[in-house]
Structures are given as C-alpha cells and as structure tokens.
N, C-alpha and C positions, 0 to 999 in steps of 0.2 A: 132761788128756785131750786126743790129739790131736783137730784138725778133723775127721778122716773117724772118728775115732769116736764123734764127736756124730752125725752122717748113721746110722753103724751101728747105734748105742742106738735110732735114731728107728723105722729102719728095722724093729729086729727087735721092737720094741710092735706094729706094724701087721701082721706077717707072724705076730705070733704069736695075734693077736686079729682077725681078714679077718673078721670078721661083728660086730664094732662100728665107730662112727665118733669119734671125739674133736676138742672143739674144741681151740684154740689154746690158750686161756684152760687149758683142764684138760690139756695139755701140758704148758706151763708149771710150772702146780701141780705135777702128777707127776714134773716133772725139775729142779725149782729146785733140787736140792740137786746137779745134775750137769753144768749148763749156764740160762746166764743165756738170756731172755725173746729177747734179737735174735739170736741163736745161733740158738735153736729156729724163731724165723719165720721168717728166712733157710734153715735145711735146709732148712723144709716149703717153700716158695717152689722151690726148687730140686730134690726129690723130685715137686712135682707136674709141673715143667717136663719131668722125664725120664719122667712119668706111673709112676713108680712106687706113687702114692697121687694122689688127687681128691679135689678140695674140690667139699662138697655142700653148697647151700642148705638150714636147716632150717626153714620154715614155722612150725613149733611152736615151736621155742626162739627164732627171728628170728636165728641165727646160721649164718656156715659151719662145716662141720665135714670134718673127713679122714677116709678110709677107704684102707685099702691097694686096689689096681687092678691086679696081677696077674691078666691076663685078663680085667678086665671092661668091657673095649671089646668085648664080644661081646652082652651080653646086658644085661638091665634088671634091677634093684633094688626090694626090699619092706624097708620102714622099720618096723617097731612103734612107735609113737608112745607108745607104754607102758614097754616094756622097753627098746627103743630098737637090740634087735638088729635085724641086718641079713640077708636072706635073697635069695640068688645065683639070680634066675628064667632058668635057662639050660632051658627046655624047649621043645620045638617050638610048645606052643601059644601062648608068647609069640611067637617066632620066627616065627610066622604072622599074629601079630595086628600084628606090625613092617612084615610084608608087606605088609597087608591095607592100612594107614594108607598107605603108599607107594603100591602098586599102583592101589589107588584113592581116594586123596586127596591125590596128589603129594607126600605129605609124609614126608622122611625123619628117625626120630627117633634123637633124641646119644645113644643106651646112657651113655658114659661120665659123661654129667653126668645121666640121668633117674634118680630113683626116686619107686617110688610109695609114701607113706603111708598107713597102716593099723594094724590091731592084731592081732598073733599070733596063732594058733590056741591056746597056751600062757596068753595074756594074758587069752583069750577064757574060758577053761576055769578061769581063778585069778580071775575075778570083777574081773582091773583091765582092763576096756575101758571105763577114761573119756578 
C-alpha cells in the first residue's frame, strides 16, 4: 500500500462517518491489519495539520479523539456522552449565542476545537442517559 493510500483509507473512515469521533488507539485497532500504529499517527498529525480532521479533548474517556472537520470551522459541536455520536450545531441560535459571548464579553469562541457534552435526545428516550 502506497503512502498516500494510508492518508486515503484514513481519510475516507472520517468522511464516511462526519458525526463520530475515533481515538487513535481504536484507529489503530481498526487498521492494524492495513498500516502499522506510526503510519496512522503520523497521517492524523498531518490531516489535522491541513485540518482536514480535529482532535477533540474527551472529558469522559480522558482522551483525544478525531472527527472529520469539513466545515466545521463554522459552528459548534454536541458530543452524546452515551452513544457518543456527534451533532453539527450550525443554527442561528448558536450563531447568536457566539455573538452574544463576543459582543458582550469580549470573548471569542474556537468552533474548531469547542464541543459541548451531553446526552442525545435518542439516548434520553432509550433510557441510557447515565
């Protein structure tokens, strides 16, 4: 397998999955039989560098983890802490409340690296919101 088709394998798990995150660790596992462990953390090192994908801090597992970032230098992220999927908050009422923290509390927030955790409306309704 050439070099840029380890980048492409990587590439198209995260384009094909834009609403989970994956650590390194479960990388790894998923592609040992296709590419050794410094292969895979050197792409991701160099996919996040061209931000094709962002590493998120996970609070809950104490790990970083990736998600594809096609676009979401625009808006803010909802984490399930359950299921663990990921939900793309691109609406004005966030877009507003980005404002609101800037406008009047000088602070401007990193989209690319924020999200918030919680627990799905799915997760809420299947009885696993622990």
């Amino acid at each position: 397998m050439y070099k840029t088709d380890h980048k492409l394998e990587l590439i198209n798990i995260f384009e094909n999955n834009k609403d989970k995150t994956y650590s390194a660790v479960a990388l790894v596992e998923e592609l040992k039989e296709k590419m050794n462990k410094t292969t895979i953390y050197r792409q991701l090192k160099s996919l996040e560098k061209n931000s094709t994908i962002r590493r998120v801090y996970n609070p809950t597992t104490e790990t970083y983890e990736y998600q594809y970032s096609n676009g979401c230098n625009s808006h803010l992220h909802l984490k399930c802490k359950s299921c663990g999927n990921v939900i793309h908050l691109s609406c004005s009422e966030a877009n507003s409340f980005m404002e609101h923290i800037y406008e009047n509390h000088g602070f401007r927030i990193d989209n690319l690296s924020t999200t918030i955790f919680g627990i799905c409306k799915e997760c809420m309704t299947d009885g696993r919101n622990s």
